[in-house]
C-alpha positions in Angstrom: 53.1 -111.0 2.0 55.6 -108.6 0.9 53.5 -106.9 -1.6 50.4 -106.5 1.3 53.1 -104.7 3.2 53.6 -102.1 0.8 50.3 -101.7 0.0 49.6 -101.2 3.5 52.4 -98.7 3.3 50.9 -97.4 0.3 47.5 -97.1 2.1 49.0 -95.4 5.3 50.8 -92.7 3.3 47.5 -92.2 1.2 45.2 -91.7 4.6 48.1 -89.3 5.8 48.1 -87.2 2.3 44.1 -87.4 2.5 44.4 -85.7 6.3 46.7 -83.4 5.3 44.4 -82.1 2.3 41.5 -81.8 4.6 43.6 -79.9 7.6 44.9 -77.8 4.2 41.0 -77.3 3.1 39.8 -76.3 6.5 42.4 -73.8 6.8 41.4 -72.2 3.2 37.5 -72.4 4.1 38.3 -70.3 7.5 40.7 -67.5 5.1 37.8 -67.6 2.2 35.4 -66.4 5.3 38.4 -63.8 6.5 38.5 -62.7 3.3 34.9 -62.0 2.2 34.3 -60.3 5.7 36.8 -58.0 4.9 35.2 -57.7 1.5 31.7 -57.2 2.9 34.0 -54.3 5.4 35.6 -52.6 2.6 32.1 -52.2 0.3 30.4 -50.8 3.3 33.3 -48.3 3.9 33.1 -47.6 -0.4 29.9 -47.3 0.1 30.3 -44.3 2.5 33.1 -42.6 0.9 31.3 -42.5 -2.4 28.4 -40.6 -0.4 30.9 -38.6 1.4 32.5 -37.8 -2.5 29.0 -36.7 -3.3 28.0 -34.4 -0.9 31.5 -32.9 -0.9 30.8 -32.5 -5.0 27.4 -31.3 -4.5 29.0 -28.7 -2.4 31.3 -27.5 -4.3 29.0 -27.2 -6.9 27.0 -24.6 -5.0 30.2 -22.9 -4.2 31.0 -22.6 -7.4 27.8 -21.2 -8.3 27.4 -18.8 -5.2 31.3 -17.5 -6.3 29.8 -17.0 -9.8 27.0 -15.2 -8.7 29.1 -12.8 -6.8 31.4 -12.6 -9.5 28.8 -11.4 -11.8 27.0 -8.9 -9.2 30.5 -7.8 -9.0 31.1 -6.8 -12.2 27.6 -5.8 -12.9 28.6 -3.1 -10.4 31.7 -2.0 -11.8 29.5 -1.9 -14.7 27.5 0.7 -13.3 30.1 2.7 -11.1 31.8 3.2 -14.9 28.9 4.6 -16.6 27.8 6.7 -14.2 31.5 8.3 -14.2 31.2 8.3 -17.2 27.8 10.4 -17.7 29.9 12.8 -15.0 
């Protein structure tokens, strides 16, 4: 009799581990589904700011080639303001 007892000690404290590991796996499903929402969240928002990164490069790209171009009209200019002072 005595060794049914702790087996049926032995049983109840397995049935209360199993519980606890379920409660515990329920718990870690819900976080896995926090988790790849936020996942899912921060690729979107990626997503945008590497469009955002583009056009701001693409921009300053045509910046850089509109300074340039001035740049060179510019000294084109001075180019010709010093030649004709100099044919004076």
């Amino acid at each position: 009799m005595e060794v049914l007892a702790v087996l049926e000690k032995k049983i109840t404290t397995l049935v209360g581990l199993v519980k606890d590991l379920q409660a515990k796996n329920e718990s870690l499903k819900k976080e896995l589904v926090d988790v790849q929402e936020e996942v899912v969240f921060l690729a979107a928002e990626r997503d945008q700011m590497a469009l955002k990164i583009t056009a701001f490069e693409e921009q300053e790209a045509g910046q850089r080639e509109q300074t340039k171009c001035m740049v060179d009209s510019l000294i084109s200019d001075i180019d010709v303001l010093l030649s004709k002072e100099h044919q004076l």
